[in-house]
N, C-alpha and C positions, 0 to 999 in steps of 0.2 A: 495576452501574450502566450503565444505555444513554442516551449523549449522546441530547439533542433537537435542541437548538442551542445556537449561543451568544450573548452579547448585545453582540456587538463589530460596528458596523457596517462598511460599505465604501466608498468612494467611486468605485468603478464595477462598472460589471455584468462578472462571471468570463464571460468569454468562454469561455474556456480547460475552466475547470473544467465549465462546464454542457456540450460538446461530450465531453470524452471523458467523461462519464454517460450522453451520447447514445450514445456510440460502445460501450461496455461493456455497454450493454443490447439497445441491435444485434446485437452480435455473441451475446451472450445469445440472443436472438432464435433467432439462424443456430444454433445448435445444438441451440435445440428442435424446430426442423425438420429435424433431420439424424435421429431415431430411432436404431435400429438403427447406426447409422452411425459414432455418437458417440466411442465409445471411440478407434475406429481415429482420428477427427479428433484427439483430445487427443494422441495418439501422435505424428501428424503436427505436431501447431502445438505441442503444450504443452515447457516446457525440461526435459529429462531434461540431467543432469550427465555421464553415461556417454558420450550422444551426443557432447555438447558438448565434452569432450573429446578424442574419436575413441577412446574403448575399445569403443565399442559402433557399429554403421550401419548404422541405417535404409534401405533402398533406395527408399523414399517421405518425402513430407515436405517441410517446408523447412528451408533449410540451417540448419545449428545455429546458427552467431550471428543468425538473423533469429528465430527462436523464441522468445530474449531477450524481443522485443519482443513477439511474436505473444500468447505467454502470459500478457502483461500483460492481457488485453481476453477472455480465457476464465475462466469459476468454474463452480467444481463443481454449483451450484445456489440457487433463488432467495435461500434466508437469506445463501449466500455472497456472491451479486451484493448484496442490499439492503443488508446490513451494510457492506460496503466503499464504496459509492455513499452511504449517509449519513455515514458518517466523512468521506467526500472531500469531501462539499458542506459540513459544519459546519466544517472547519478550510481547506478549498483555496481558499473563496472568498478570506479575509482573505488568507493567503498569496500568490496571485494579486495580491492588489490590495497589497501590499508590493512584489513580484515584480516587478512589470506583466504582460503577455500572454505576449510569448515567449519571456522569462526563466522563468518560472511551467515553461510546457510541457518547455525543457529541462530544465528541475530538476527536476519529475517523473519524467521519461524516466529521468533520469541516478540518482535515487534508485532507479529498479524494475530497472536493469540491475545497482546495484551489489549490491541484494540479491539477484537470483540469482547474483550472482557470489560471494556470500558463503556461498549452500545451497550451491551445485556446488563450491566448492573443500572444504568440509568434509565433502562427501557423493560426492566424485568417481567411484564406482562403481555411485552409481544410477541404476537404471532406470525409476523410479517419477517419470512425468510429474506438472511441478511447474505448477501454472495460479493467474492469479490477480490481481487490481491490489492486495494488500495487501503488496508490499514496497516500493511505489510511495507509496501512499497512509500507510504508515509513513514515509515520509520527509517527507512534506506535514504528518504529525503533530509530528517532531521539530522542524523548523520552526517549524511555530507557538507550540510551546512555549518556543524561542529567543527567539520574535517577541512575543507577545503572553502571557507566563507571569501574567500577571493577570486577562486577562477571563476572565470570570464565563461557565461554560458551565452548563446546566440540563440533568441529567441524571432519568432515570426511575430510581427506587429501589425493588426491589420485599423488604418486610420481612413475613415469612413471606406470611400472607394477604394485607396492606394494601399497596395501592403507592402512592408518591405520588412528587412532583416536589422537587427540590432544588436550590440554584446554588452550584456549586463551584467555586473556582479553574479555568484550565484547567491549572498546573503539577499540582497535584493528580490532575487526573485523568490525565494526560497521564502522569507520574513511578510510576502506581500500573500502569496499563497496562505501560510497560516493564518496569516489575518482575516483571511474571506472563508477559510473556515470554523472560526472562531465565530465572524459575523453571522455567517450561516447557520452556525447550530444553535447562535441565542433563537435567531427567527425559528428554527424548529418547535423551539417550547413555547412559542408564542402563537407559530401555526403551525400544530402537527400535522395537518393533512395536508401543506403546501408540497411536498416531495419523500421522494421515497430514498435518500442520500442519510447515509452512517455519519455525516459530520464528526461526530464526535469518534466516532473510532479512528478517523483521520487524526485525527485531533490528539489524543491517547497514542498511538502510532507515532506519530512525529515526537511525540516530548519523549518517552521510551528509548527511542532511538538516538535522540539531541544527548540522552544523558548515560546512554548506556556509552555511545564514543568517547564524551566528554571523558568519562571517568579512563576509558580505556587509551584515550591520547596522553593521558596526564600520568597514567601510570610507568613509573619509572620500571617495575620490571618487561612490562611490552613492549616499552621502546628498545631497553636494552637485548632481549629474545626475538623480539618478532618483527622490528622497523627496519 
């Protein structure tokens, strides 16, 4: 199932959210024009664990906790940028507009740090440059799921030959999604060489986010200030 959107409006324009799609395709951009170059960039900006804990040092680069962030705004390539860039717009805008503006920003931020802080502490010996806004945008997902486990998202369904469209809870889809990365990341420890996917920062990401809303729906002074 691939989300289209969903059918939950908003009551103001995602500042927030349309800016870093701007910025994540920029920087997209910057590295299609780097050629040849590319790899050695991901080495430089992308979060390696090894680094970031000083088992390993790069004599280039930037410094290890700035990569945290740098890595957030680099992907491997276009299905990786598109895929992550319509997850973020179908569920960031609503959450944004829960959020407001600059709440929204840091809670994203603070969702993509905590999932590489959740690959790097269970992966602390690698080397293998981690890029990407989906542990970021996992956390934008857990959210909303907190936030809005009712509306109706429209997903594309494709059944052998025939595809068509459908409107699904978003708990639904949201609850089926963590599942398969839940399942995906035991099979990681089982076979690490099977793929090169952060599972677990996904994973880290969403509950982050599931529980930073949680607290912040429930809080009677947010609702009364800021709802």
């Amino acid at each position: 199932m691939i989300p289209i959107r969903d059918e939950l409006p908003t009551r103001r324009f995602p500042y927030v959210t349309v800016a870093l799609i701007i910025l994540n395709v920029l920087f997209f951009l910057y590295e299609l024009s780097l050629g040849s170059r590319l790899e050695a960039f991901v080495y430089q900006a992308g979060l390696i664990p090894a680094v970031l804990w000083g088992k390993v040092h790069f004599w280039t680069g930037l410094p290890s906790y700035l990569r945290i962030f740098s890595s957030m705004f680099l992907h491997g390539g276009f299905a990786h940028l598109f895929f992550n860039m319509l997850y973020l717009w179908i569920f960031g805008n609503n959450v944004e507009d829960f959020l407001g503006h600059f709440h929204f920003l840091l809670f994203y931020l603070s969702c993509g740090l905590s999932a590489a802080l959740v690959h790097a502490i269970l992966f602390p010996t690698s080397t293998v440059p981690v890029i990407g806004a989906s542990g970021a945008i996992a956390g934008v997902m857990g959210g909303y799921l907190v936030l809005f486990p009712y509306a109706r998202v429209i997903v594309l369904v494709f059944l052998g030959f025939f595809v068509t469209f459908i409107r699904v809870p978003a708990a639904t889809l949201l609850l089926l999604w963590i599942f398969l990365q839940i399942m995906y990341g035991v099979f990681s420890f089982a076979l690490p060489n099977a793929g090169g996917v952060a599972w677990f920062a996904h994973i880290g990401g969403f509950l982050v986010g599931a529980l930073w809303c949680k607290m912040i729906a429930s809080s009677y002074y947010y609702k009364k200030f800021f709802w």
